[in-house]
N, C-alpha and C positions, 0 to 999 in steps of 0.2 A: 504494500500500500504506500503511495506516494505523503512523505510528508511535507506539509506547507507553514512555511515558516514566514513571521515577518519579522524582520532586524529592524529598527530605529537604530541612526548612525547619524548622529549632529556634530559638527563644528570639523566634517571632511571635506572641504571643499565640495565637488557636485553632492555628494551625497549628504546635505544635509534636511532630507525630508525622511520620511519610512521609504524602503525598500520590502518590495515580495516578490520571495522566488521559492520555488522549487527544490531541495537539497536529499538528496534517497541516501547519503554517507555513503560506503561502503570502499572496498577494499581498490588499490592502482590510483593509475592518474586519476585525475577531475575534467569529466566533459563538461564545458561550459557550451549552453542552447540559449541561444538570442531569437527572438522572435523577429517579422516585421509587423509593418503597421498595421492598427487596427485589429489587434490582435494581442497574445498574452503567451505566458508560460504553459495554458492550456497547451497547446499548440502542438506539446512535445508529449502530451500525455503517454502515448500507445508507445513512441519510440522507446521512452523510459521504462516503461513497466518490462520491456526484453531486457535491459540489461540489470533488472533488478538483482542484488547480490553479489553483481560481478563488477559493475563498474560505479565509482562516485557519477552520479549525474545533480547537474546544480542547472536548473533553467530559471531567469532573473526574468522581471516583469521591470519594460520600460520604463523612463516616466510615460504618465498618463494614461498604461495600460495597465490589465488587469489590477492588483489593489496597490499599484504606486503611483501618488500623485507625483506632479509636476510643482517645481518651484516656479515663484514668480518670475525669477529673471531664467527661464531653463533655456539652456541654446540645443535646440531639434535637429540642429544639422550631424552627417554625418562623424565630424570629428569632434563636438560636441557629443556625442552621443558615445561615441566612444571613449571621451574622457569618463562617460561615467561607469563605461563597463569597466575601465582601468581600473580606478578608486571599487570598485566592487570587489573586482577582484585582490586586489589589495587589502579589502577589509576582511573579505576571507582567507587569506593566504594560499590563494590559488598560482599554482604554478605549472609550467610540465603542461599544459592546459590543448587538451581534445577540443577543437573549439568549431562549434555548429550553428550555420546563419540561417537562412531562408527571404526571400524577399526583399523590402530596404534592411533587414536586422543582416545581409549579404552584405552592403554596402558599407555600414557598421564598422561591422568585421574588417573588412577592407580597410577601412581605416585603423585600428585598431588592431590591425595585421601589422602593417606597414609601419605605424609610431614604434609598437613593443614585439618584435618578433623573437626575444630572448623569452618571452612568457610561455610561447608557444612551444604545444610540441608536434600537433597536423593543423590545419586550417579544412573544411568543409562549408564552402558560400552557397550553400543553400540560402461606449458614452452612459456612464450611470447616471449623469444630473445637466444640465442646462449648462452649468459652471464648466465642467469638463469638455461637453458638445464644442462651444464655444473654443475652450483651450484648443482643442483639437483641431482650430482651423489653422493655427499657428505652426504644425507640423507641415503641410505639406506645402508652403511656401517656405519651408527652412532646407527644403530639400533640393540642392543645385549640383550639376553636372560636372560645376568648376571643382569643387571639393574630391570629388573623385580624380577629375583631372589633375589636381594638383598633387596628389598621392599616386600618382603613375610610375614615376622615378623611383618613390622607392617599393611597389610592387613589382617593378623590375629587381629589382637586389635580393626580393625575399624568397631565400630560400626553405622556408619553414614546407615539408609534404602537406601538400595541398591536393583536393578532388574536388572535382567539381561537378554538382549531380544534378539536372537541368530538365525539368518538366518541359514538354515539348508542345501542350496545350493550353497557355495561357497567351492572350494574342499581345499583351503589354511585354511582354520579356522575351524578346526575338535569340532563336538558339546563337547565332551570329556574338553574340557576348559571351556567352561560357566558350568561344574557341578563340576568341580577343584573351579573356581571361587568362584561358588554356598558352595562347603563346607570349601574355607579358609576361607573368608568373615563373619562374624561374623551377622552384620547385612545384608545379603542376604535372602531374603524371598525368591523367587522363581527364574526359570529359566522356560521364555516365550520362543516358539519355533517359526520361524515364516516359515511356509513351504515352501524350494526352493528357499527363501531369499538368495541373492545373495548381493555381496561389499555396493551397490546401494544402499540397500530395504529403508533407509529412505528417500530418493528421494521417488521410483517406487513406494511404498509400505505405503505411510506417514498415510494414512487412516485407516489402523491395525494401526502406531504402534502410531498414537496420543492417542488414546484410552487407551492404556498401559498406555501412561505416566501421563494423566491425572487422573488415579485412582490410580497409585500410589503417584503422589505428594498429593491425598487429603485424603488415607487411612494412608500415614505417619507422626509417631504422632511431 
């Protein structure tokens, strides 16, 4: 059974609101699962529950997802958004770090690939109130192209084993990116297809894509 944990963590720089994630303990590295928008630590439900026992799985709730609010001055973008997985991870002393994106929580990553790639040990780039509604319009104009671009340089240098696992069914996410990905990425081995994969697939779909992730986290050296 999955437990749900909420930390309070004040006077750490991003982090000083409540955090809620996801933490099963258990024995080896710590997979850290980032969500994207619109979305929560739900997300990762089915994939977790396969490695119950075997592997630490820790999946964190954005700001402004699932039960983490957003601070007043919160910055949505993607290197902002990574400073706060940083500090997260930092307050739990996660290292050595299996780390699993999905959607913009891809893009994330990406950032937060490229600042701390010594954290790492694979990379995988996979509204409750009026108040919140509102917050929430603030995310997807925080969300620009240049940010990514500006972290290309050193997505090129990063050699952390990386896969990259690419639903082939959602019309906003053209496959043409995961083989961009595939050839700036240094340490990218392959690009997994998964067919008809739509926003969801690690939800709908967690059965493919456990199995990916588990032969890459034991084939990487």
């Amino acid at each position: 059974m999955l437990t749900i944990l909420l930390m309070v963590v004040t006077g750490l720089g991003v982090l000083n609101t409540p955090v809620s994630y996801i933490d099963t303990g258990g024995p080896g590295r710590p997979a850290l699962f980032v969500h994207g928008l619109a979305t929560s630590s739900y997300l990762w439900r089915h994939v977790i529950e396969q490695f119950e026992g075997q592997r630490r799985c820790v999946a964190v709730d954005l700001p402004l997802h699932g039960q983490t609010p957003a601070a007043a001055d919160q910055d949505f973008s993607p290197p902002g958004l990574a400073g706060f997985v940083a500090e997260f991870c930092d307050t739990l002393g996660l290292t050595g770090i299996d780390l699993v994106a999905n959607d913009t929580g891809g893009a994330i990553c990406q950032a937060f690939a490229a600042g701390h790639p010594e954290r790492l040990h694979t990379l995988e780039p996979l509204f409750g109130t009026a108040t919140r509604a509102r917050q929430n319009d603030r995310i997807l104009p925080s969300l620009h192209a240049r940010d990514l671009l500006a972290i290309e340089p050193a997505l090129a240098r990063l050699q952390v084993p990386t896969l990259i696992v690419w639903g082939t069914g959602d019309r906003f996410f053209h496959r043409k990116w995961a083989y961009w990905l595939r050839d700036t990425i240094p340490g990218a081995s392959e690009v997994v297809e998964i067919d008809g994969g739509r926003l969801f697939f690690p939800d709908e779909r967690a059965a493919e894509l456990t199995p990916l992730l588990r032969r890459h986290w034991e084939t990487a050296p």
